[in-house]
MARBA-3410 file (N, C-alpha, C, O; in Angstrom, 1 decimal):
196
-42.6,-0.3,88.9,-41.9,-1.5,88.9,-41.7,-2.0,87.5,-40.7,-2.3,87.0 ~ -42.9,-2.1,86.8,-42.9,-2.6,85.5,-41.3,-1.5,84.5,-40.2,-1.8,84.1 ~ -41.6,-0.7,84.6,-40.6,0.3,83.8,-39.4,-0.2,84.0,-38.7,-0.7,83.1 ~ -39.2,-0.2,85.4,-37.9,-0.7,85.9,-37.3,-2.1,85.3,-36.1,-2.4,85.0 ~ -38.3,-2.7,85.2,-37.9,-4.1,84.3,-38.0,-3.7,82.8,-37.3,-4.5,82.2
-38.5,-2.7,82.1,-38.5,-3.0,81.0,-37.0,-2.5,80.7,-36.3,-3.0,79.9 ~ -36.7,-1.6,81.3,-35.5,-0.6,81.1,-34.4,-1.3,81.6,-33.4,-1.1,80.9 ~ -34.3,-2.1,82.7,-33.1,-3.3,82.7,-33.0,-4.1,81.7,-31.9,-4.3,81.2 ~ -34.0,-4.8,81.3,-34.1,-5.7,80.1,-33.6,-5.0,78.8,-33.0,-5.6,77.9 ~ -33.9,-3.5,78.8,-33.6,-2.8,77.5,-31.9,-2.9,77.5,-31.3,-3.1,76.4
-31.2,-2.7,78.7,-29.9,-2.5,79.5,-29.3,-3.8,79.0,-28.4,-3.8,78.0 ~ -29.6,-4.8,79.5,-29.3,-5.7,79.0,-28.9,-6.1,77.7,-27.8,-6.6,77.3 ~ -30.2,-5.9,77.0,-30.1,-5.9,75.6,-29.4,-5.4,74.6,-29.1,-5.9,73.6 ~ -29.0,-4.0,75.1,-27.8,-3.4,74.6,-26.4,-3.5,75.0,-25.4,-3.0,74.6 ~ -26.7,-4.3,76.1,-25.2,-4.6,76.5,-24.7,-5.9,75.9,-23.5,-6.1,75.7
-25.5,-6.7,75.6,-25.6,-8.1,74.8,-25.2,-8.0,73.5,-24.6,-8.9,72.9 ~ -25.7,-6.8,72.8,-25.4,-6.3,71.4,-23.9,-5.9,71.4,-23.2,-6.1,70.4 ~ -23.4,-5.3,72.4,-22.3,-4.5,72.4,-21.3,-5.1,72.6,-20.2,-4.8,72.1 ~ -21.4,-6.2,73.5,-20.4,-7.5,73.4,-20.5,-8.4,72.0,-19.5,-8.9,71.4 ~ -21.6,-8.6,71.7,-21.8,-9.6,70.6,-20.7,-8.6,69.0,-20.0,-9.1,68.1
-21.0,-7.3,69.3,-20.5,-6.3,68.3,-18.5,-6.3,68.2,-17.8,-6.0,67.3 ~ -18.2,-6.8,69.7,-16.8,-6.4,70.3,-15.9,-7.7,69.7,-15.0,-7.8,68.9 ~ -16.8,-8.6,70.6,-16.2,-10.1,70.1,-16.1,-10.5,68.5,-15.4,-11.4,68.2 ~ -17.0,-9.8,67.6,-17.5,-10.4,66.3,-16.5,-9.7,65.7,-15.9,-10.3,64.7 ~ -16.0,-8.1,66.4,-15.2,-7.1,65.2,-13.9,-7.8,65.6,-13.1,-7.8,64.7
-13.3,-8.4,67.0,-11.8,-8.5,66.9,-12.0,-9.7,66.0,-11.4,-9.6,64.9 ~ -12.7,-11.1,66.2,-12.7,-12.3,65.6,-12.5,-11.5,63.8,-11.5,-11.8,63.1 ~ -13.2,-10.9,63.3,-13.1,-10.5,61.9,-12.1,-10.0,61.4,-11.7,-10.3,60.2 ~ -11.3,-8.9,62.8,-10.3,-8.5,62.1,-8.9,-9.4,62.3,-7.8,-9.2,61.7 ~ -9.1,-10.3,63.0,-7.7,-11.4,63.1,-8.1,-12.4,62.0,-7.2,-13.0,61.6
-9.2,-12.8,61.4,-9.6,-13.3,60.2,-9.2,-12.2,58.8,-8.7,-12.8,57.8 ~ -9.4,-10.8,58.9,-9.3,-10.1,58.1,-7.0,-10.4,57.8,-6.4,-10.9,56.9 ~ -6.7,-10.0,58.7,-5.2,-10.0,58.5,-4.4,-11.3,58.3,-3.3,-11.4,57.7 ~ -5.2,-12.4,58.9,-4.7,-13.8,58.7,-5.0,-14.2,57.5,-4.2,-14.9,56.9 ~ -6.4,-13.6,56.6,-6.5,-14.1,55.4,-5.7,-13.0,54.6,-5.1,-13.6,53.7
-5.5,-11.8,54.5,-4.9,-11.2,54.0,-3.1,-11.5,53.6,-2.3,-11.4,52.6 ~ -3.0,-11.8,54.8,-1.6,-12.3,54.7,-1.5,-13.3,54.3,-0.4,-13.3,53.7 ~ -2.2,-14.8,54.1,-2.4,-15.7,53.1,-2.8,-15.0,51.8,-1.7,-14.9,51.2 ~ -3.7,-14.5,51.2,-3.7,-13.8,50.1,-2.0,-13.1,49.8,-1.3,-13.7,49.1 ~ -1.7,-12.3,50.3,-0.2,-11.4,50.5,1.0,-12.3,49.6,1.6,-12.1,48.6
1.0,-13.3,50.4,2.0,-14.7,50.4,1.6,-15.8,49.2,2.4,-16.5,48.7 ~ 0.4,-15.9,48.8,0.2,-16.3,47.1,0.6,-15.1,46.4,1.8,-15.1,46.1 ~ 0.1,-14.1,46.1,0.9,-13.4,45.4,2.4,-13.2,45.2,3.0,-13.3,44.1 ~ 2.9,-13.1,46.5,4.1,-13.0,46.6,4.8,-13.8,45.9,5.6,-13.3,45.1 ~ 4.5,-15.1,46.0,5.1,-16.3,45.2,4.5,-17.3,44.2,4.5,-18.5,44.1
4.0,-16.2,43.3,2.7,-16.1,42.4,3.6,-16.8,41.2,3.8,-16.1,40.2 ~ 4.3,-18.2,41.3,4.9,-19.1,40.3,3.9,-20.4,39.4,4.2,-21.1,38.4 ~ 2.5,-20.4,40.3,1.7,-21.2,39.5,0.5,-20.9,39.2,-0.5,-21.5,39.8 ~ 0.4,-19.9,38.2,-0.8,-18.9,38.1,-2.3,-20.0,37.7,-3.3,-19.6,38.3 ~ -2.4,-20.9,36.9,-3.1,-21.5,37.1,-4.0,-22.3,38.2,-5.2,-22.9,38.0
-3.2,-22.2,39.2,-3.9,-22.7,39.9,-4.1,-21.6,41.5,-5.0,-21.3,42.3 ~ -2.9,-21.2,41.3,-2.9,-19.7,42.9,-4.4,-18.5,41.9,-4.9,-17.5,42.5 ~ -4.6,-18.7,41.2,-5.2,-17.2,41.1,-6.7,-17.6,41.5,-7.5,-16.8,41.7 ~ -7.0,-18.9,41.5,-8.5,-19.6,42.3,-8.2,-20.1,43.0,-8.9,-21.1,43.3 ~ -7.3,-19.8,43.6,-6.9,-20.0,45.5,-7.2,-18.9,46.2,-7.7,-19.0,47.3
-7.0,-17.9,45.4,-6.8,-16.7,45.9,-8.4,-15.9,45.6,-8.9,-15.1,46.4 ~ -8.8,-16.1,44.7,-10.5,-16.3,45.2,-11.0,-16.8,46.0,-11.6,-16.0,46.8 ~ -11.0,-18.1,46.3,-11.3,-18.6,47.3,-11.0,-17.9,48.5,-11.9,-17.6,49.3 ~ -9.8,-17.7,48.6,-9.1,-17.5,50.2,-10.1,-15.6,50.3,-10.3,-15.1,51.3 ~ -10.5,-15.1,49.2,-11.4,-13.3,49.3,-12.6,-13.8,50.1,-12.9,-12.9,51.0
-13.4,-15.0,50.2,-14.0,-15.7,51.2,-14.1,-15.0,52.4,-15.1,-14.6,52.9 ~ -12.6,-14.9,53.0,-12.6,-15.0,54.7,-13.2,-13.4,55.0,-14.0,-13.1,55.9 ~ -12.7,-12.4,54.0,-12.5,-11.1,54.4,-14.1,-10.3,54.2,-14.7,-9.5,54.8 ~ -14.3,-11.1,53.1,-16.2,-11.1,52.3,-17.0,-11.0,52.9,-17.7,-10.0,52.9 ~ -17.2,-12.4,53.9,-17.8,-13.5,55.2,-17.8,-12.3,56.8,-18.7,-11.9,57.5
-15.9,-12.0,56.5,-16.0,-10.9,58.3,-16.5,-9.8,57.7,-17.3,-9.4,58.5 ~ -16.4,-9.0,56.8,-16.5,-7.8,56.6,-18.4,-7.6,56.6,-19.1,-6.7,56.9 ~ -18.7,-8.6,56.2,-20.4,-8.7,55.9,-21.1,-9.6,57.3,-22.3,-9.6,57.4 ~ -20.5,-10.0,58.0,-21.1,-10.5,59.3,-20.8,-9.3,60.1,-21.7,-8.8,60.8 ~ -19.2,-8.6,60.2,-19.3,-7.2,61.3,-20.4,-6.1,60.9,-21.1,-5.5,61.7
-20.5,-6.0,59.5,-21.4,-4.9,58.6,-22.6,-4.8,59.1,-23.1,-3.8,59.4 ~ -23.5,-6.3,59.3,-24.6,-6.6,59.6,-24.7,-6.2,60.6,-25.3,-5.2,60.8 ~ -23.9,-7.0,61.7,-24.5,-6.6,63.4,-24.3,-5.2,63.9,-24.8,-4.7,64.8 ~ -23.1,-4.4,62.8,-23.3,-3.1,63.5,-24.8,-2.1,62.8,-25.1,-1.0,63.3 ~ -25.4,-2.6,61.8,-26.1,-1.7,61.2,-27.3,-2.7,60.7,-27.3,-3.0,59.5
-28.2,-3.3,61.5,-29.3,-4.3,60.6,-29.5,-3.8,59.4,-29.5,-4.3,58.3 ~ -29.6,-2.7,59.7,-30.7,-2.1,58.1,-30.0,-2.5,57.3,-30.8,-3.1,56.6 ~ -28.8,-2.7,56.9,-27.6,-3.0,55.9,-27.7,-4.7,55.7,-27.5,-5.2,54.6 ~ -28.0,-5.5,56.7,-28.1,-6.9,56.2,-28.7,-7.5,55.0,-28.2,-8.6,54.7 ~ -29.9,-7.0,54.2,-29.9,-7.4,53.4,-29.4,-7.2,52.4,-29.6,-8.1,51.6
-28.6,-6.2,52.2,-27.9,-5.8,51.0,-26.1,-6.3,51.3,-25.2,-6.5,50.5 ~ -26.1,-6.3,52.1,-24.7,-7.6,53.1,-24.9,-9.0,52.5,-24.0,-9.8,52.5 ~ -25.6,-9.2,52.3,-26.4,-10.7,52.8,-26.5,-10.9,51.0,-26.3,-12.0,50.6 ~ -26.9,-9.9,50.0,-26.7,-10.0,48.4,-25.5,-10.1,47.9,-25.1,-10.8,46.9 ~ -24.7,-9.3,48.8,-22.6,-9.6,48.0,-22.6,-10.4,48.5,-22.6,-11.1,47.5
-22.5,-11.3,49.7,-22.0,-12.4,50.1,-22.4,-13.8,49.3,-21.6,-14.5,48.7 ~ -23.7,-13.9,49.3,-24.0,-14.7,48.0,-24.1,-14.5,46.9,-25.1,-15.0,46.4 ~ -23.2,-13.7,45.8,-22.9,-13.6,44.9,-21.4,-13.6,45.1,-20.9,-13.5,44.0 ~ -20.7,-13.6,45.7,-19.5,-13.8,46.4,-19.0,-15.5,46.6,-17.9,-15.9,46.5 ~ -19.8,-15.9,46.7,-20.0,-17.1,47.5,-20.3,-18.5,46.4,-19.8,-19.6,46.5
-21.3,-17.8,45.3,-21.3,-18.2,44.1,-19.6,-18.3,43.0,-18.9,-19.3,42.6 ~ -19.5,-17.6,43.0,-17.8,-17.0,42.6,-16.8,-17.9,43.3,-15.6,-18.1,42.9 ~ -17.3,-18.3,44.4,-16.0,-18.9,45.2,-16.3,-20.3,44.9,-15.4,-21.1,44.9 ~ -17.6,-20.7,44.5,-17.5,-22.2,44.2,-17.4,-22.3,42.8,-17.3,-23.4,42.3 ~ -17.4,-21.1,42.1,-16.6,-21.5,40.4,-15.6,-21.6,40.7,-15.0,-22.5,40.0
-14.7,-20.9,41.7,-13.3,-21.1,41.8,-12.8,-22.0,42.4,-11.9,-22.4,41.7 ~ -13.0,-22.4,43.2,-12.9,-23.5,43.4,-12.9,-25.0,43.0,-12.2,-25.9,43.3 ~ -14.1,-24.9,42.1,-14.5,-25.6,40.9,-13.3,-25.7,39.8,-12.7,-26.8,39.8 ~ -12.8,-24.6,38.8,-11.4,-24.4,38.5,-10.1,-24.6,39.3,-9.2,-25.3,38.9 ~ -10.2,-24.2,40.2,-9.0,-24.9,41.1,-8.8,-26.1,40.9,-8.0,-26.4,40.0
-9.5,-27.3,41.5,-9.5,-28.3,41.5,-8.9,-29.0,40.1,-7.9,-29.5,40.0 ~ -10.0,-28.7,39.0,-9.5,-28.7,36.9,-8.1,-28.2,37.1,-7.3,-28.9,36.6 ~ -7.8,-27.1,37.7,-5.8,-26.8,37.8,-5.3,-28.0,38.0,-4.7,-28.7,37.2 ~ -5.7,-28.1,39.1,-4.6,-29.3,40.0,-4.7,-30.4,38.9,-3.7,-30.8,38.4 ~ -5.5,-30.7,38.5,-5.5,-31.9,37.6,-5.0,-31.6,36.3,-5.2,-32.5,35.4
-4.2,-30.2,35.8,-3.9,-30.4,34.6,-4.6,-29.5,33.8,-4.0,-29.0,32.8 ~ -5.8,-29.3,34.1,-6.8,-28.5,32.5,-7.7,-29.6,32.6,-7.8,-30.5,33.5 ~ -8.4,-29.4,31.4,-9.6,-29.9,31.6,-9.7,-30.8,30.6,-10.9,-31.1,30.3 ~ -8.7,-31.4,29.8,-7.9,-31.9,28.8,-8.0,-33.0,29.9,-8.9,-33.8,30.0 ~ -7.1,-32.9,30.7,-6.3,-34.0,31.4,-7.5,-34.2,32.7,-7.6,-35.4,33.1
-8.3,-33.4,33.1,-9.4,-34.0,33.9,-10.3,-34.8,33.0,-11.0,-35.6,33.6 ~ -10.5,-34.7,32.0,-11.1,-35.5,31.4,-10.8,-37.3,31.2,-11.4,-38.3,31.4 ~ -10.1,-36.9,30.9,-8.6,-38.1,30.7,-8.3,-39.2,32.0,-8.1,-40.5,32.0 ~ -8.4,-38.2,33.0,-8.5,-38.9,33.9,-9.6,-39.9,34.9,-9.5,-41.0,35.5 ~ -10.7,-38.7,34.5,-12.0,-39.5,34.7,-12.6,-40.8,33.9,-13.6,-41.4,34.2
-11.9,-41.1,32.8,-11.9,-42.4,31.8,-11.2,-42.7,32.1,-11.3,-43.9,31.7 ~ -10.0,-42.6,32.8,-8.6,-43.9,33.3,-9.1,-44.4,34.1,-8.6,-45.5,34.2 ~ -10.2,-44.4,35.2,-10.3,-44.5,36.7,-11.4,-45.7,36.1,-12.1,-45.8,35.2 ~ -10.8,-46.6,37.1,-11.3,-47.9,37.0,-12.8,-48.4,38.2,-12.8,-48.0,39.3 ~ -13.2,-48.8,37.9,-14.4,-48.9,39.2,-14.0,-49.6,40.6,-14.4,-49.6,41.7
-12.7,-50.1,39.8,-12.1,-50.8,40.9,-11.6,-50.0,42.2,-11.6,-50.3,43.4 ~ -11.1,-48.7,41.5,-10.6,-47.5,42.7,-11.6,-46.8,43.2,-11.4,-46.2,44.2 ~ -13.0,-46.7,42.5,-14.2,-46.0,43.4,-14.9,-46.5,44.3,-14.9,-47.7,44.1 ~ -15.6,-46.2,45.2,-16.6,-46.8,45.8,-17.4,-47.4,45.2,-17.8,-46.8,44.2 ~ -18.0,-48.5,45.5,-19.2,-49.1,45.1,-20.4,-48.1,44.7,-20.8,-48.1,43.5
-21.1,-47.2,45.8,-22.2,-46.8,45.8,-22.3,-45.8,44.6,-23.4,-45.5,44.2 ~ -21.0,-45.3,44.1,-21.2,-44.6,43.1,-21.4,-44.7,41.9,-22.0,-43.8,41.1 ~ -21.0,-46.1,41.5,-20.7,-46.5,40.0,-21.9,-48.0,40.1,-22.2,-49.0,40.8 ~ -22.3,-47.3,38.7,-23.1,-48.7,38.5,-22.3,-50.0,38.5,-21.3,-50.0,37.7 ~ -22.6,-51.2,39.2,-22.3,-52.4,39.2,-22.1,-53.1,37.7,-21.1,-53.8,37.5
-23.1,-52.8,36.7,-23.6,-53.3,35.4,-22.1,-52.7,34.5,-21.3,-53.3,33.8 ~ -22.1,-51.4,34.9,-20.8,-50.8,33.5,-19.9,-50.3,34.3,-19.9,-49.9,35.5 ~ -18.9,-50.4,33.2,-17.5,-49.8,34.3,-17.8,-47.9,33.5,-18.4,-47.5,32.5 ~ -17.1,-47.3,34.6,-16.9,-46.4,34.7,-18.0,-45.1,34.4,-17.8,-43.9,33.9 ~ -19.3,-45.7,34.9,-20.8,-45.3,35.1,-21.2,-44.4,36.1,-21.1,-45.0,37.1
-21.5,-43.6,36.3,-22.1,-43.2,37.6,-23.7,-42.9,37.8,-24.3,-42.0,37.3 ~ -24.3,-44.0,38.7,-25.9,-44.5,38.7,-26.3,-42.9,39.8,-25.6,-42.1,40.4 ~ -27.5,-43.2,39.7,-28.0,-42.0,40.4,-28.9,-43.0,41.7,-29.3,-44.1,41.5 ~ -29.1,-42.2,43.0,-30.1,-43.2,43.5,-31.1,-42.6,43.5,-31.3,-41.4,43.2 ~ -32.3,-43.9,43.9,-33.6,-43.4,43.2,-34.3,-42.4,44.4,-34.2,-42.4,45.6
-34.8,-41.9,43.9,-36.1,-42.0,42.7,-35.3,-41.4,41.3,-35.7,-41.6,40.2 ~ -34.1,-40.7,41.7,-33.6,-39.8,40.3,-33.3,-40.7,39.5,-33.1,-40.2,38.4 ~ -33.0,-42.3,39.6,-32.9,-43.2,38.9,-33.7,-43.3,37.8,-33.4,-43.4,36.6 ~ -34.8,-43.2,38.4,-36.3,-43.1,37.1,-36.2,-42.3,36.0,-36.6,-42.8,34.9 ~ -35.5,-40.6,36.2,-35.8,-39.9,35.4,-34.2,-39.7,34.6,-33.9,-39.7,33.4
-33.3,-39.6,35.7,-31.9,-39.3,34.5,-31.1,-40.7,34.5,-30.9,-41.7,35.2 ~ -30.8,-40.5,33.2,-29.8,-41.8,33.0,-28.4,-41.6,33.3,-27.9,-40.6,33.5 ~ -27.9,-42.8,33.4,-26.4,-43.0,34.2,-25.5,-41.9,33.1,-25.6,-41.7,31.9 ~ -24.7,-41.5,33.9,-23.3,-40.3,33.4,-22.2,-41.1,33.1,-21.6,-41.6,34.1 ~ -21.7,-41.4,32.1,-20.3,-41.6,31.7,-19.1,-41.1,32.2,-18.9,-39.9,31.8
-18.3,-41.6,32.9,-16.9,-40.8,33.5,-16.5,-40.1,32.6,-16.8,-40.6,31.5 ~ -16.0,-39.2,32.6,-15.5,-39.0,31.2,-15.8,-37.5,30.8,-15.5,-36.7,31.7 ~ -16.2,-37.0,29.7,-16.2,-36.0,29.1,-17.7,-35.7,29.7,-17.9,-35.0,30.7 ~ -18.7,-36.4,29.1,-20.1,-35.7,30.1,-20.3,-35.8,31.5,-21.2,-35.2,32.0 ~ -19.5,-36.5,32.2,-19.6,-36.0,33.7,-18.6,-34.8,34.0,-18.4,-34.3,35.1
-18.0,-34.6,33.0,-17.4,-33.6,33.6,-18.0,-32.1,33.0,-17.8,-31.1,33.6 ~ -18.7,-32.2,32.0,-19.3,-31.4,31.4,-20.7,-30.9,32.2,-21.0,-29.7,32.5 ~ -21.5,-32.1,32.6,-23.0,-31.6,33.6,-22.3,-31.4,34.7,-23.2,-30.9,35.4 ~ -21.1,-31.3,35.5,-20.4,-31.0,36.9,-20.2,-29.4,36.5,-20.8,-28.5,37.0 ~ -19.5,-29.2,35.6,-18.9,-27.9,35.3,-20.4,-26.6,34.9,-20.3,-25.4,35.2
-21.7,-27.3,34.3,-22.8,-27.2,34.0,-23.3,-26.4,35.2,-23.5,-25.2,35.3 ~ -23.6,-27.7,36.1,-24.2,-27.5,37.2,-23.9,-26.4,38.1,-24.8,-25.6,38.6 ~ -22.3,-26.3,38.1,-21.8,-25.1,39.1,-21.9,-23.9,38.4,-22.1,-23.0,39.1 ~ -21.9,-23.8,37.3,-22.2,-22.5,36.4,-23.6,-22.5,36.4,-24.0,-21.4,36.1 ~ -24.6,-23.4,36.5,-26.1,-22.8,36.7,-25.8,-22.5,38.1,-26.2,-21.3,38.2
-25.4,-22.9,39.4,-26.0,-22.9,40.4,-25.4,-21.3,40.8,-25.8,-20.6,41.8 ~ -24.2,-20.8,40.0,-23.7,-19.5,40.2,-24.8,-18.3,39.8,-25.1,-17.4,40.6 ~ -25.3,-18.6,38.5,-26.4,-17.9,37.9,-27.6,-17.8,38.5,-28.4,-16.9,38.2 ~ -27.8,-18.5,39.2,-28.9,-18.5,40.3,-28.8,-18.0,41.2,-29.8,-17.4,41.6 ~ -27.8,-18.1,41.9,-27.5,-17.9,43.3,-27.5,-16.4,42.9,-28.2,-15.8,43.7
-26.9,-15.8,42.1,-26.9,-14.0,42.2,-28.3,-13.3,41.7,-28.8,-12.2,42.0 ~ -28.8,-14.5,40.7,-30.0,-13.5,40.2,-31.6,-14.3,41.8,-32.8,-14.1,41.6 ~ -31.3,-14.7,42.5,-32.3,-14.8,43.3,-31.9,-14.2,44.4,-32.7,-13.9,45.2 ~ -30.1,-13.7,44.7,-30.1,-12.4,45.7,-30.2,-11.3,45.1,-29.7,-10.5,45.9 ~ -30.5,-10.7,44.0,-30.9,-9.5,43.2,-32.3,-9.4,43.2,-33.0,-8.4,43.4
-33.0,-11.1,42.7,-34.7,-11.1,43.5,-35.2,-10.6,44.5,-36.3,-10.0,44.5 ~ -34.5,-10.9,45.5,-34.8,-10.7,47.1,-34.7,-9.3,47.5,-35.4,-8.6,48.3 ~ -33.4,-8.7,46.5,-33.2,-7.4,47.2,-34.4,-6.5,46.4,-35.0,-5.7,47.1 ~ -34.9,-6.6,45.0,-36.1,-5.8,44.5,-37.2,-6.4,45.6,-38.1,-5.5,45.8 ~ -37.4,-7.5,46.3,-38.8,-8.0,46.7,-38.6,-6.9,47.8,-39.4,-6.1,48.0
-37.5,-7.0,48.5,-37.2,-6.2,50.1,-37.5,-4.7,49.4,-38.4,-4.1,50.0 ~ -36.9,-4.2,48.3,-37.5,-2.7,48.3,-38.7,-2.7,47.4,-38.8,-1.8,46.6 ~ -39.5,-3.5,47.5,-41.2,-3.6,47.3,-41.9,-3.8,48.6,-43.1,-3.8,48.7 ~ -41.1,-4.0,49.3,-41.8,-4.6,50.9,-42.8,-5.7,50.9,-43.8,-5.7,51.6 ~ -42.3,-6.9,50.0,-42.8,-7.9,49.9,-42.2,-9.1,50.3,-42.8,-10.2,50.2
-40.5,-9.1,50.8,-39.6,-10.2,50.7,-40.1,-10.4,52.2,-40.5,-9.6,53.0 ~ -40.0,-11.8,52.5,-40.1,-12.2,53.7,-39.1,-13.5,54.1,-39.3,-14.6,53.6 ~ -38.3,-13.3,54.8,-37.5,-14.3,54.8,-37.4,-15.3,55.8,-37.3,-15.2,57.1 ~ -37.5,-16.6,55.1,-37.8,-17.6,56.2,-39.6,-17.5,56.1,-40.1,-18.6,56.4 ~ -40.3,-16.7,55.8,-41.9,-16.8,55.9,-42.3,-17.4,54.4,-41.9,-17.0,53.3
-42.9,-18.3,54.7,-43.8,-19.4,54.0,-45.4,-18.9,53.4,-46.1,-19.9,53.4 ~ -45.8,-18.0,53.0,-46.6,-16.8,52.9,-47.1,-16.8,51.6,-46.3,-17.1,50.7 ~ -48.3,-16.5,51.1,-48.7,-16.2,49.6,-48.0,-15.0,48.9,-47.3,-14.9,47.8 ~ -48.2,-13.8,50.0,-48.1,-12.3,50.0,-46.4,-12.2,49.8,-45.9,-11.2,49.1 ~ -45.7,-13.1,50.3,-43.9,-13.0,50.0,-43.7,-13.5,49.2,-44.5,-14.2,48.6
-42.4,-13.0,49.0,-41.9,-13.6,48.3,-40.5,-14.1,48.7,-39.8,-14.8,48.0
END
């Protein structure tokens, strides 16, 4: 009797996989051709390179995302090294994006420019210190330690800062993980002396 259950249960189990595998590959590949043809169609009409060519980073996202979520469930063993392009991938898409946005406004000449026209009057309250115009206060406790950002040339400078450290990290701690995994020390999600 016991067998009998375990070997239903095993039945199951692979039949659960096999749907989860069916459903995951068509959803990827109508994500794969919908983003493709969005990709396809900026090029096509590739008249504002400034700003389509970190669109079109961004939009490598969709295909990145299915190609590395179908990759995974058909083959675990491969998820962690799936799971390293994606976030270094993923890092890349929020520089691009990050530029995108500097397009749309012009360059970074004119994002500048603009972040000193902007009056406190057009921002929300919670952002801008009450005391100075065109301030942006931190809430506390970070109050204590950094001082308020100038609209302007240094907020746009520690923004641009931030996303370029947060790129540089984000790849060299999935290049960490993948040496810790072939040390057989990475543990993921485990809270552990021994992991890392």
């Amino acid at each position: 009797m016991e067998s009998f259950l375990i070997t239903t249960a095993g039945e199951k189990s692979t039949n659960l996989h096999t749907w989860a595998l069916f459903i995951g590959g068509i959803s990827a590949l109508i994500a794969l051709l919908l983003s493709t043809l969005l990709i396809l169609q900026h090029l096509r009409a590739y008249n504002n390179p400034a700003e389509q060519k970190w669109i079109v980073g961004v939009l490598f996202m969709v295909p990145v995302y299915a190609s590395e979520s179908v990759l995974s469930l058909w083959y675990p063993r491969f998820s962690m090294e799936c799971d390293i392009l994606r976030n270094c991938y993923e890092a890349f898409a929020l520089y691009s994006f990050g530029n995108y946005l500097v397009a749309c406004l012009g360059g970074e000449d004119r994002t500048i420019e603009y972040l000193k026209s902007q009056s406190s009057k057009e921002l929300n309250a919670p952002l801008l210190n009450q005391n100075k115009k065109n301030v942006v206060g931190h809430p506390f406790p970070l109050n204590l330690i950094i001082r308020p950002w100038d609209l302007g040339q240094e907020f746009y400078r520690v923004s641009k800062f931030g996303i370029v450290q947060y790129m540089i990290l984000k790849a060299f701690c999935a290049f960490l993980a993948l040496v810790l995994q072939l040390c057989g020390i990475y543990g993921d999600g485990e809270f552990k002396w021994y992991y890392g």
